[in-house]
gemmi code that builds the backbone of each chain (N, CA, C; Angstrom):
import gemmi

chains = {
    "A": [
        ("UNK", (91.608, -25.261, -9.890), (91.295, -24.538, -8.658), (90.001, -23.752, -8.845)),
        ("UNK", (89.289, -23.847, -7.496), (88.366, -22.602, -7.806), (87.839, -22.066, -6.612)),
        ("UNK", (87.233, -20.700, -6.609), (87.067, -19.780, -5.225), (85.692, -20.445, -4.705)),
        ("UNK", (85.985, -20.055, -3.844), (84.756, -21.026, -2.956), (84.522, -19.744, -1.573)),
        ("UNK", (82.721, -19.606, -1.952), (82.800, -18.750, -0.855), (82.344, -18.924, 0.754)),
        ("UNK", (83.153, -17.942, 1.039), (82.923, -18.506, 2.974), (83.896, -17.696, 3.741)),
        ("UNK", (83.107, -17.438, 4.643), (83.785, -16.471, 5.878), (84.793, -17.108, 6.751)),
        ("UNK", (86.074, -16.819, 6.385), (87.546, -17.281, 6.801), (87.288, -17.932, 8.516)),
        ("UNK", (87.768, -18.605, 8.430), (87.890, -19.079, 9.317), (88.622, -18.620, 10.281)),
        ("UNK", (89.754, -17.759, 10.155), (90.946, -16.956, 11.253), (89.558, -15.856, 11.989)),
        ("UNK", (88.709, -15.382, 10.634), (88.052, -14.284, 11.049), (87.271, -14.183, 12.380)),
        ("UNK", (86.549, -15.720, 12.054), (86.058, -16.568, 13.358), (86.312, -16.267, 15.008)),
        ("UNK", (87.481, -16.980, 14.730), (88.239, -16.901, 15.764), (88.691, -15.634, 16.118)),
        ("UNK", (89.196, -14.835, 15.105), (89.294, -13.508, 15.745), (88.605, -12.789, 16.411)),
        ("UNK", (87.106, -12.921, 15.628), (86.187, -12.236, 16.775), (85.753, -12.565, 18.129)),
        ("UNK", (86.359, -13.736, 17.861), (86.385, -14.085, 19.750), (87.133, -13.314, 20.632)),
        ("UNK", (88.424, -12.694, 20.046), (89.744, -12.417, 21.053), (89.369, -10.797, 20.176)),
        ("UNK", (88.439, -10.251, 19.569), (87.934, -8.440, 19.922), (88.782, -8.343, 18.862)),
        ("UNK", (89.750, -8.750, 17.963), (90.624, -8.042, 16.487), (89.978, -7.244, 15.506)),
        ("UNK", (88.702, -7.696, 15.518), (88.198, -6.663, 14.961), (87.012, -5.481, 14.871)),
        ("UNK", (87.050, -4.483, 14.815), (85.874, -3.512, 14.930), (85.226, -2.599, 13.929)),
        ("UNK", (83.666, -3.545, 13.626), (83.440, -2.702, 12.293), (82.757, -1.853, 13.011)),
        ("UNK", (82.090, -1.367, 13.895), (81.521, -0.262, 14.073), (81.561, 0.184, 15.609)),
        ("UNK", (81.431, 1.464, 16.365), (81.455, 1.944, 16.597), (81.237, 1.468, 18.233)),
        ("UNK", (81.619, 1.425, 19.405), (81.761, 0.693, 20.525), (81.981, 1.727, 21.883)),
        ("UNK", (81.453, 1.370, 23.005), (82.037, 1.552, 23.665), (82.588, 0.613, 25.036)),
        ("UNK", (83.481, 0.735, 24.909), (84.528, -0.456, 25.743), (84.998, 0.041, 26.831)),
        ("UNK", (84.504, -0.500, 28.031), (85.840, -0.332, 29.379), (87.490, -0.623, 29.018)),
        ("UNK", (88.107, 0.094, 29.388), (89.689, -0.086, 29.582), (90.031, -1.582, 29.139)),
        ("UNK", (90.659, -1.750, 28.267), (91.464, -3.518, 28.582), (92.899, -2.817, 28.553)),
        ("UNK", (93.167, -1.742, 29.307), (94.772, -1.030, 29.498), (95.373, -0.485, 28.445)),
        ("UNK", (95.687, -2.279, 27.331), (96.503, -1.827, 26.470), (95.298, -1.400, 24.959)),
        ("UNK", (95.833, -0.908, 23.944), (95.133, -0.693, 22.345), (95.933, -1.683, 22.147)),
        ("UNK", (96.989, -2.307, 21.840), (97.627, -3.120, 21.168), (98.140, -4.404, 21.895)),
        ("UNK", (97.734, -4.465, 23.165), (97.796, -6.000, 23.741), (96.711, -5.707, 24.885)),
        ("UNK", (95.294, -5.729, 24.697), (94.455, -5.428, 25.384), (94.527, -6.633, 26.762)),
        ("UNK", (94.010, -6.556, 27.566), (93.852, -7.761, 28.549), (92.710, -8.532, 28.126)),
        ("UNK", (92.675, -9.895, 28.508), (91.255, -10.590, 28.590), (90.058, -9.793, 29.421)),
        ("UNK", (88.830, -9.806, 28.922), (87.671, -9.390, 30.160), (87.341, -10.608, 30.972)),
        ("UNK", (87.065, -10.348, 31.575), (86.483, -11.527, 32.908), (84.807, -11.968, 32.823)),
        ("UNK", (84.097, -13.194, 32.874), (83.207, -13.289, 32.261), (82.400, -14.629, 33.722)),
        ("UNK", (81.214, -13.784, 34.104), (80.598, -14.617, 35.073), (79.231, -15.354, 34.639)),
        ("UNK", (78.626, -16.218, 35.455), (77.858, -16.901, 35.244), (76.779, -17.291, 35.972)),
        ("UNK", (75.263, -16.837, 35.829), (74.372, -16.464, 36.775), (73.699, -17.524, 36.360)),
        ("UNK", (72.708, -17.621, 37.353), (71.757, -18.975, 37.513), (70.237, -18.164, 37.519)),
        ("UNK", (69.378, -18.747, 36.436), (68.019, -18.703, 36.397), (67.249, -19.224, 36.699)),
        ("UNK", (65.867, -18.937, 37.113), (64.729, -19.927, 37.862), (64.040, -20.541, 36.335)),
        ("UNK", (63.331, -21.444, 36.196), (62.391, -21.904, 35.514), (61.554, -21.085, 35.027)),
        ("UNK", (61.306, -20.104, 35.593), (59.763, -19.208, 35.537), (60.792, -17.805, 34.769)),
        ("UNK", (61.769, -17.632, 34.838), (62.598, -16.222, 34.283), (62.316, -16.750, 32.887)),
        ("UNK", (62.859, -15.656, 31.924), (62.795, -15.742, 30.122), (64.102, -15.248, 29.247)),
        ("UNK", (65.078, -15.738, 29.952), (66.322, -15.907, 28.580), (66.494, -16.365, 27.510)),
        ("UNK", (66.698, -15.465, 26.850), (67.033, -16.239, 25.791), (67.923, -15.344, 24.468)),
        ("UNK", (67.746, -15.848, 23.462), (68.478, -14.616, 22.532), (68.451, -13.234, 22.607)),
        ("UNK", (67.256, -12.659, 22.492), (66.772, -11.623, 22.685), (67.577, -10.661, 24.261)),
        ("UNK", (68.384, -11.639, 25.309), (68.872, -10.996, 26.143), (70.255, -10.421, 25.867)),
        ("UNK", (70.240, -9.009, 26.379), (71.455, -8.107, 25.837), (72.639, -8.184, 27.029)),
        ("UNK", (71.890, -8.599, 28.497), (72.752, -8.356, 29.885), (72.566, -9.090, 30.840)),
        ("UNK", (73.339, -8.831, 31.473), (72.792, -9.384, 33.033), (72.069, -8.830, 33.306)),
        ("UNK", (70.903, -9.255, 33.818), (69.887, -9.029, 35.128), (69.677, -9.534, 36.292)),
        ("UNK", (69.454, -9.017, 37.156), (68.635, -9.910, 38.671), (67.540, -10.401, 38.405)),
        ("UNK", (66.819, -9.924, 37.365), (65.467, -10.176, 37.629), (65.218, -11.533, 37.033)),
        ("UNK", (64.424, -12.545, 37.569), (64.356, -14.023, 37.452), (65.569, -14.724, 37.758)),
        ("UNK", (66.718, -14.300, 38.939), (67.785, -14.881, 39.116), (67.497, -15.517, 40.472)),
        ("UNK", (68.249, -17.009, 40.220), (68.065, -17.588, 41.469), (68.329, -16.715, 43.094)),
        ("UNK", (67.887, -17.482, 44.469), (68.418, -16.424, 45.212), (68.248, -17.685, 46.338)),
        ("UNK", (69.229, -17.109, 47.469), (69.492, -18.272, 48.505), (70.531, -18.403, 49.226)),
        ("UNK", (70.953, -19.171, 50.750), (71.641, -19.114, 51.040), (72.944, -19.523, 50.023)),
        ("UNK", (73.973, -18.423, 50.533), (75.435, -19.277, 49.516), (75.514, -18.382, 48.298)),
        ("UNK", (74.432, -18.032, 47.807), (74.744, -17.797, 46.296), (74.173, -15.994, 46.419)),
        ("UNK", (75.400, -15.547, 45.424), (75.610, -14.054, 45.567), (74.641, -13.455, 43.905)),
        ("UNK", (74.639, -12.659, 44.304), (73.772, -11.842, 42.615), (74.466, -11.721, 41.942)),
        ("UNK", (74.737, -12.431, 40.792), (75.317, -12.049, 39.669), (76.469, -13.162, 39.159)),
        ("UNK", (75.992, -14.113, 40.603), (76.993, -15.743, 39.806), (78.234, -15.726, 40.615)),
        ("UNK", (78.726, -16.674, 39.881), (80.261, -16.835, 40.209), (81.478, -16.629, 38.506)),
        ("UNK", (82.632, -16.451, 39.133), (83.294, -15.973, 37.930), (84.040, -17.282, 37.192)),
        ("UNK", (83.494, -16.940, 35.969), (83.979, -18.309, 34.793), (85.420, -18.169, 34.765)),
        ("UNK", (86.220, -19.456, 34.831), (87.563, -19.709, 34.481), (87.856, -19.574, 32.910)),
        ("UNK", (88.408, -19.096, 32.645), (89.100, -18.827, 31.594), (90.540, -18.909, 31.033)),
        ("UNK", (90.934, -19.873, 31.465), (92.284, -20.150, 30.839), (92.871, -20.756, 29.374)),
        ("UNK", (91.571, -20.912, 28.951), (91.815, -21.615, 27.201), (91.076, -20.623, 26.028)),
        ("UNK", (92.306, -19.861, 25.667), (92.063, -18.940, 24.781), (90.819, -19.260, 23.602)),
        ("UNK", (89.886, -18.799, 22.902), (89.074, -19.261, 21.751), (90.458, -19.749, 20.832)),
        ("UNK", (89.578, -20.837, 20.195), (90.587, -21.258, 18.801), (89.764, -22.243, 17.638)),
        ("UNK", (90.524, -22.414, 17.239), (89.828, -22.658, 15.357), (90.046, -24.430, 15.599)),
        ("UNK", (88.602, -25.452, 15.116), (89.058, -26.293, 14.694), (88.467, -26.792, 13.625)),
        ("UNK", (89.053, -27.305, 12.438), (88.269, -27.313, 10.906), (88.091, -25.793, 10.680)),
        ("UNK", (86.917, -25.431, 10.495), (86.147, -24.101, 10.534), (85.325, -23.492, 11.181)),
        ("UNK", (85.296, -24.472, 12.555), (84.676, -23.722, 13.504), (85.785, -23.194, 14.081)),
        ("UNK", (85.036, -21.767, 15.135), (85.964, -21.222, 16.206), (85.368, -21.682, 17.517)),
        ("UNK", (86.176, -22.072, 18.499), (85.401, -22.523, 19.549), (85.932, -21.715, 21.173)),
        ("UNK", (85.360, -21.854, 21.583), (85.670, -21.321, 23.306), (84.941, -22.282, 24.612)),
        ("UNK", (85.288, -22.589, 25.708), (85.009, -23.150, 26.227), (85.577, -22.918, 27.647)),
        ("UNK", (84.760, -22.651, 28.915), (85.244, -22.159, 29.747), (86.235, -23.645, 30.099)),
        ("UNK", (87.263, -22.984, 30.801), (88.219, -24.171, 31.269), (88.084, -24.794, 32.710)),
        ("UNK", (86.388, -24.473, 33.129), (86.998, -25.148, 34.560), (85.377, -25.606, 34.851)),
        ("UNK", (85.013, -26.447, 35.433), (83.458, -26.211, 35.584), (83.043, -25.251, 36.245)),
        ("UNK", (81.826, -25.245, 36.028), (81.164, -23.785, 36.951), (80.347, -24.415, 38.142)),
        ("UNK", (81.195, -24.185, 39.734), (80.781, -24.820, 40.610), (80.094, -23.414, 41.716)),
        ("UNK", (79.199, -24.002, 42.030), (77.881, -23.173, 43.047), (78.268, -23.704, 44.469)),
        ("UNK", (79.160, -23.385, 45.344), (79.455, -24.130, 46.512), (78.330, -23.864, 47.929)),
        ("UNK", (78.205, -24.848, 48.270), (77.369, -24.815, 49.561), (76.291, -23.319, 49.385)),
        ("UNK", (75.157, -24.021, 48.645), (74.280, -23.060, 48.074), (72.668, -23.836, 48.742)),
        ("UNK", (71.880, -23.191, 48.771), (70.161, -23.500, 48.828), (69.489, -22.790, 48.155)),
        ("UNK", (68.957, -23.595, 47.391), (68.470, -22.825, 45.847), (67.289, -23.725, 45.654)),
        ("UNK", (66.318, -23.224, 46.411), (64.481, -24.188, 46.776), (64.008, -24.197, 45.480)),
        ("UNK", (63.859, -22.808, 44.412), (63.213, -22.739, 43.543), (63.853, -23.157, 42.520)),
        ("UNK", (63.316, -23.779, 41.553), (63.511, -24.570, 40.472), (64.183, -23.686, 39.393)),
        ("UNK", (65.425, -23.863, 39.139), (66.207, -23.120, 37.640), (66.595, -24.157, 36.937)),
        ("UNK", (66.993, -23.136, 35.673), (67.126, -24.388, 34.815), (67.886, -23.567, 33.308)),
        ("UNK", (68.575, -22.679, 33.894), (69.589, -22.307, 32.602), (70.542, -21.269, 33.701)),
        ("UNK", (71.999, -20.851, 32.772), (72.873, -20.359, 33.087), (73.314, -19.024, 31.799)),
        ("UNK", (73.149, -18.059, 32.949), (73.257, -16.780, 31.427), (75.090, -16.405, 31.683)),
        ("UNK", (75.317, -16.799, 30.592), (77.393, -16.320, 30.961), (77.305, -14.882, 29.879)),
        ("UNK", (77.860, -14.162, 30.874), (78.196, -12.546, 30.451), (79.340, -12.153, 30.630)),
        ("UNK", (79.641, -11.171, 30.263), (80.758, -10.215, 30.456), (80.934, -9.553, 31.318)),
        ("UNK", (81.688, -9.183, 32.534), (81.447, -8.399, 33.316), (82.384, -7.547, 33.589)),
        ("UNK", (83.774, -7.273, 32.336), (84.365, -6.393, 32.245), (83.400, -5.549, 31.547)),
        ("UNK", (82.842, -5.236, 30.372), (82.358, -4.928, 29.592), (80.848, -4.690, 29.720)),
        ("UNK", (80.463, -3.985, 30.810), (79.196, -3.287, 31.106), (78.025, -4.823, 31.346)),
        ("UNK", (78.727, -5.916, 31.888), (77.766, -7.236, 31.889), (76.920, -7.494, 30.767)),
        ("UNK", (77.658, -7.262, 29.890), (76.823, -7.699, 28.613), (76.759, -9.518, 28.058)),
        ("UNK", (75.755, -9.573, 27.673), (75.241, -11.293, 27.686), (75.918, -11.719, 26.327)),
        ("UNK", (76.645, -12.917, 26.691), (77.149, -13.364, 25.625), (76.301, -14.843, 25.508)),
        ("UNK", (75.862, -15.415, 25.951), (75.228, -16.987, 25.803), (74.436, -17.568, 26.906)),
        ("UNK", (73.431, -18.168, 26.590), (72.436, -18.754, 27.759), (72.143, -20.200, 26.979)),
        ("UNK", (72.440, -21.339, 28.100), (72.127, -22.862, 28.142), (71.564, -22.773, 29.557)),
        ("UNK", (70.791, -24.027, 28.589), (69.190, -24.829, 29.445), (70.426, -25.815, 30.030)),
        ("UNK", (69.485, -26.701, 31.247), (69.620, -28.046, 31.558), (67.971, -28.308, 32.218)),
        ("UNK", (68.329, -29.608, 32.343), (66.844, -29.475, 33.463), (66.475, -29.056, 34.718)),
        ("UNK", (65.764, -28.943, 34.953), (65.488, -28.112, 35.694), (65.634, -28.683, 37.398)),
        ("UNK", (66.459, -28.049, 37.661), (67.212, -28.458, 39.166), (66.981, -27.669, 39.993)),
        ("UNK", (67.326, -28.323, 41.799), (67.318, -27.770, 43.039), (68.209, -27.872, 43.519)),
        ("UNK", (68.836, -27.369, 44.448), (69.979, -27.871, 45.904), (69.626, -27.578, 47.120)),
        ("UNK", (69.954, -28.131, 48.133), (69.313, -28.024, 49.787), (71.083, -27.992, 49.708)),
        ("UNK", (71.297, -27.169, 50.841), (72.766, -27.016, 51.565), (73.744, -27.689, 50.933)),
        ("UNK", (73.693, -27.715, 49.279), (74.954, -28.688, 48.791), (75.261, -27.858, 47.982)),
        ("UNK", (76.143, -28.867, 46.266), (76.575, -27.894, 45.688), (76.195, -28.338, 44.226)),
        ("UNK", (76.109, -27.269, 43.422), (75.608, -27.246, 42.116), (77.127, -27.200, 41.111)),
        ("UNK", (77.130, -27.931, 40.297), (78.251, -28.558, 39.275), (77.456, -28.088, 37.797)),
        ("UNK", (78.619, -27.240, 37.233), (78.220, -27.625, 35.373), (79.033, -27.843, 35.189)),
        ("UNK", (79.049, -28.938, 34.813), (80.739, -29.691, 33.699), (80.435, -29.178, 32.501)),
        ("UNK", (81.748, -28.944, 32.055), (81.938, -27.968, 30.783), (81.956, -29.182, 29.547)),
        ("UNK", (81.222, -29.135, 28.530), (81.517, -30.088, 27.698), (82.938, -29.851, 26.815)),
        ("UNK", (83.222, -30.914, 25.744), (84.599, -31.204, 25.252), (84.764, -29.993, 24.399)),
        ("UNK", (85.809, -29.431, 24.153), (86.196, -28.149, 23.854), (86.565, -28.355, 22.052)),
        ("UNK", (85.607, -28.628, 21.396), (86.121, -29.185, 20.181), (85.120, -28.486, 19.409)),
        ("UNK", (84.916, -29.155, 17.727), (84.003, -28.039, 16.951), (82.425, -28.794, 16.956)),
        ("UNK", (82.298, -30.120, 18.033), (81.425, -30.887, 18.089), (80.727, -29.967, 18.998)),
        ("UNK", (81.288, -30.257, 20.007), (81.123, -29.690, 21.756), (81.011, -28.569, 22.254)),
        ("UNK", (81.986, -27.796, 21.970), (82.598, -26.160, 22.507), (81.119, -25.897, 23.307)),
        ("UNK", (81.282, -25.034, 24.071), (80.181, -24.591, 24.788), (79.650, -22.796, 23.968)),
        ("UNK", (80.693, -22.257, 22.977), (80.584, -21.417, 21.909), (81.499, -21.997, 20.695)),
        ("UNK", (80.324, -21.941, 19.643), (80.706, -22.320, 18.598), (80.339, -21.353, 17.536)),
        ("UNK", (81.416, -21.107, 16.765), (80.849, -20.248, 15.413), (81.429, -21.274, 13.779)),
        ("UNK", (80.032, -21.750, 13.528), (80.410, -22.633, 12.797), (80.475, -22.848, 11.209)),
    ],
    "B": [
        ("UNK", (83.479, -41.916, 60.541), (82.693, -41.142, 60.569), (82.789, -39.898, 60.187)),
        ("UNK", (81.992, -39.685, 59.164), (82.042, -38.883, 58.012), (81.536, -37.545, 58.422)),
        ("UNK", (81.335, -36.327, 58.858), (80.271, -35.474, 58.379), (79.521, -34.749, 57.829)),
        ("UNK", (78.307, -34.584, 56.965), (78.106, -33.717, 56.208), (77.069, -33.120, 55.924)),
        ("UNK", (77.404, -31.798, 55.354), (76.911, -30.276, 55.373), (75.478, -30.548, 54.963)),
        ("UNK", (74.498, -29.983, 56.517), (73.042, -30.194, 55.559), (72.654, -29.249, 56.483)),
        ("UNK", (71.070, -29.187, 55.917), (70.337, -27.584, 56.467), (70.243, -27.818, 58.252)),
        ("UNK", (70.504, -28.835, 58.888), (70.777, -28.503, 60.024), (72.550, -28.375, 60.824)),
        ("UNK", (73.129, -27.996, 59.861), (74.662, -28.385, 60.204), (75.288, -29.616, 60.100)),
        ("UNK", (76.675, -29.910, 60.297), (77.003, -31.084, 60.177), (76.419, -32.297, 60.657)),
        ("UNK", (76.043, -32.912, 59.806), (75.768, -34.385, 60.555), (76.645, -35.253, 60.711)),
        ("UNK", (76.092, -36.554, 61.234), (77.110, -37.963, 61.058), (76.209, -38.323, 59.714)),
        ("UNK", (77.087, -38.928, 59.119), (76.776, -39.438, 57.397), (75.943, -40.733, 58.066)),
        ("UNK", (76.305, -41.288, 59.174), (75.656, -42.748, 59.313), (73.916, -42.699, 59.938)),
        ("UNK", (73.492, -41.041, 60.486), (72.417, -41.432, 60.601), (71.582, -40.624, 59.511)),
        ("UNK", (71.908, -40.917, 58.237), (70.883, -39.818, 57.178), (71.121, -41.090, 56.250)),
        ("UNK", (70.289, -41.384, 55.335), (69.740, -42.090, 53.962), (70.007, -41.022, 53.056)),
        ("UNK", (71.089, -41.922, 52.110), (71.648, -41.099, 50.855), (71.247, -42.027, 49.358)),
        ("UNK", (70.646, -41.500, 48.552), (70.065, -41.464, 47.303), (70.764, -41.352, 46.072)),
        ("UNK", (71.169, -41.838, 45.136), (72.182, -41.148, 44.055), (70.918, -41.470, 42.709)),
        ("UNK", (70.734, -40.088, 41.821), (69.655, -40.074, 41.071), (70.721, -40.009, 39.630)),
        ("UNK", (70.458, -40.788, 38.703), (71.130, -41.051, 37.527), (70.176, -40.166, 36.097)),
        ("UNK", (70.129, -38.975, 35.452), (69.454, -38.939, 34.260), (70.379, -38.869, 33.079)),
        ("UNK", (70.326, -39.766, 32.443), (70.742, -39.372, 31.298), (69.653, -38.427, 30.054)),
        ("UNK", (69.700, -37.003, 29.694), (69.109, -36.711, 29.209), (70.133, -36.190, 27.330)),
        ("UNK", (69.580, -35.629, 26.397), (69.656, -35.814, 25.441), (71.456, -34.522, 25.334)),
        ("UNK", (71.033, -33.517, 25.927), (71.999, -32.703, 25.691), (72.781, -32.542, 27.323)),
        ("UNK", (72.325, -33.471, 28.405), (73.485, -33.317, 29.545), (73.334, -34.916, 30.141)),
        ("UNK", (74.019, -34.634, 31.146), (73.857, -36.283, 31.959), (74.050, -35.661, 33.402)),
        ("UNK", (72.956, -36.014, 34.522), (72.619, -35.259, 35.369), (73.144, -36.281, 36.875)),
        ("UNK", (73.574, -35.885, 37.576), (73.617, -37.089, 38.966), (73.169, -36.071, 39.702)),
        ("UNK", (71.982, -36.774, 40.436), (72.182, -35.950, 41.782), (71.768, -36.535, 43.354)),
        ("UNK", (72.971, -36.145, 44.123), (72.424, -37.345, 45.526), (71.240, -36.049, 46.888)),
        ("UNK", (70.850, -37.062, 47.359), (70.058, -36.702, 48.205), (70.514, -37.546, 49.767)),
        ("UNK", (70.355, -36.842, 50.828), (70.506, -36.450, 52.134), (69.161, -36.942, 52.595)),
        ("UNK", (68.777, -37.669, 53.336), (67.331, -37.557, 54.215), (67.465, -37.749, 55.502)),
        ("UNK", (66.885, -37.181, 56.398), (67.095, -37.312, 57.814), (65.624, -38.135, 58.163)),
        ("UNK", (64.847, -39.125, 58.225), (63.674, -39.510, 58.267), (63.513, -39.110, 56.827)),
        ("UNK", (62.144, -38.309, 56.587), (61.645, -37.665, 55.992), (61.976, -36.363, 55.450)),
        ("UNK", (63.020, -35.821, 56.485), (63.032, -34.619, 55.504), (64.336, -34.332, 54.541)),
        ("UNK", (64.518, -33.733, 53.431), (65.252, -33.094, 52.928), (66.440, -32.861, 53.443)),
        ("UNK", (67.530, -33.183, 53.656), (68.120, -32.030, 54.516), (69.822, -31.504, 53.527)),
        ("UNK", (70.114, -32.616, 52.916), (70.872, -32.092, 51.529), (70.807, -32.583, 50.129)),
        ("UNK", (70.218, -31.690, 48.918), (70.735, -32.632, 47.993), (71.664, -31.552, 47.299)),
        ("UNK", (72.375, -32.084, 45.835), (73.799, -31.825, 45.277), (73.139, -32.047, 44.055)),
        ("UNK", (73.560, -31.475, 43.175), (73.335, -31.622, 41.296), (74.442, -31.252, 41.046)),
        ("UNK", (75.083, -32.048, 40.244), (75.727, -32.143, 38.762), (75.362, -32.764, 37.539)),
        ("UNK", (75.320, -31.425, 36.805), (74.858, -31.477, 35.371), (75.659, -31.078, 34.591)),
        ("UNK", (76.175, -32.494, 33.385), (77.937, -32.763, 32.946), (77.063, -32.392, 31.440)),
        ("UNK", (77.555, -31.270, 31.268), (76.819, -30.675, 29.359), (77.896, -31.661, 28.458)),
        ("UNK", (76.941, -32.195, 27.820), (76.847, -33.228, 26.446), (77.108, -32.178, 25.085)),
        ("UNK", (75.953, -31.298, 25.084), (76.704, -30.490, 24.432), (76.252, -28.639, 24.673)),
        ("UNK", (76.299, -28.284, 23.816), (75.577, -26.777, 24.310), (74.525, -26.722, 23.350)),
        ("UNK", (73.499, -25.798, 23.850), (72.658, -25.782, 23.698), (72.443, -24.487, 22.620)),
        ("UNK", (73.280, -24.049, 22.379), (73.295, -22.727, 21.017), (74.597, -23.246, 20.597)),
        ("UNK", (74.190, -22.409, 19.656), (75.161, -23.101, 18.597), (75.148, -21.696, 17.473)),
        ("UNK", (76.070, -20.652, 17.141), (76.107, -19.408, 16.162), (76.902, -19.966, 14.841)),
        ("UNK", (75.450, -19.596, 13.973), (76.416, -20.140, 12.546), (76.814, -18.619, 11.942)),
        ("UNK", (77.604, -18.969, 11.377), (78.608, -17.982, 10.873), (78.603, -17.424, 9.260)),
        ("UNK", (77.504, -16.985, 8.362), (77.352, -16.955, 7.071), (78.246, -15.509, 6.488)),
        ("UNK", (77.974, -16.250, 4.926), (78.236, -14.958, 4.240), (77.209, -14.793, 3.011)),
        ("UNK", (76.692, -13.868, 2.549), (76.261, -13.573, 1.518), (76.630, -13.926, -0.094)),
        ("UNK", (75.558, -14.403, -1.052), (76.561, -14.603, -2.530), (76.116, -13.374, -2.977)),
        ("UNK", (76.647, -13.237, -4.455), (76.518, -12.692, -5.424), (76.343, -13.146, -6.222)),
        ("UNK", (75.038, -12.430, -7.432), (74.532, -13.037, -8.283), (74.135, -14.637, -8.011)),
    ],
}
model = gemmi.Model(1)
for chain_id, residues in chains.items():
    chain = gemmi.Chain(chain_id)
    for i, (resn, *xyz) in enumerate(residues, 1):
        res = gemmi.Residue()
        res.name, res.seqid = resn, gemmi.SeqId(i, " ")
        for name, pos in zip(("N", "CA", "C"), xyz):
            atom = gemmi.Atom()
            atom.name, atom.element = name, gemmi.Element(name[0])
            atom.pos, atom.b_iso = gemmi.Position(*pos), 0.0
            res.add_atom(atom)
        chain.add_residue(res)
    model.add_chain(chain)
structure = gemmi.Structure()
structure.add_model(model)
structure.setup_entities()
């Protein structure tokens, strides 16, 4: 036998579902300390010409699409499939696509910033696609396969 | 007879020219149809089916010695 080093894999996953806190936070209500609730987590649409990227801490308006149909600050991500471990990745993956219904969106976007919006709208992840329009229809992101290939968050 | 939602209100589906645009690109696969009334615009639709994501957080630890 021998030790082999590497950051546990439960740990992973834990930090998806908030178990642990090395430093110092401040958190809106999840009710309980010991069976907190899920936060709720939305998903805004960017123009081409906006600048997301790592470096973003939140939601903003600023460089957000705008148009008939579509409200500031997105629509709210489904969440029904808890984060979980596969191999040694931890993965999460919203469970539903993220649909833009009967929207007009002239100017050209081309990424999606998903945040937190229990939790002071703080930015958890931004994906590209190419760069798209809609006239009076509707905008679709299919969620890719929820695995340690795919996940749409992966900690790997 | 169908109708559908475009920037002048419902139409009949039979007098507009509909388009279906196929991309397969590296990290999504994109369809998107288009609406024309003559010449103009009057609905298009995107769906963009993620292949995979586009970040990806690796997860390290530090050695010793």
């Amino acid at each position: 036998m021998a030790n082999t080093q590497a950051m546990c894999t439960s740990f992973k996953g834990e930090v998806l579902v908030g178990a642990h806190q090395f430093g110092a936070v401040t958190l809106t209500s999840r009710t309980s300390l010991t069976a907190p609730t899920k936060d709720s987590f939305k998903a805004a649409l960017y123009l081409v010409s906006a600048t997301y990227n790592a470096s973003t801490t939140a939601y903003s308006a600023t460089g957000e699409v705008s148009g008939a149909g579509y409200s500031a600050g997105g629509i709210a991500v489904t969440n029904a499939t808890d984060p979980s471990t596969s191999g040694t990745t931890a993965i999460w993956t919203p469970s539903a696509s993220l649909v833009y219904t009967t929207v007009t969106l002239a100017t050209a976007f081309d990424a999606v910033l998903i945040y937190n919006s229990t939790q002071g709208n703080k930015a958890v992840s931004v994906h590209t696609f190419g760069s798209q329009t809609v006239t009076a229809g509707t905008f679709t992101l299919t969620m890719p396969t929820n695995d340690a290939s795919n996940a749409l968050i992966r900690f790997a | 007879m169908a109708l559908i939602n475009t920037t002048h209100g419902p139409l009949e589906e039979s007098t507009l020219a509909r388009t279906v645009h196929f991309e397969d690109r590296p990290t999504e696969f994109v369809v998107s149809v288009e609406w024309k009334l003559g010449d103009e615009l009057v609905r298009r639709d995107a769906h963009v089916i993620l292949k995979q994501p586009s970040v990806t957080a690796d997860a390290l630890v530090a050695s010793f010695g």
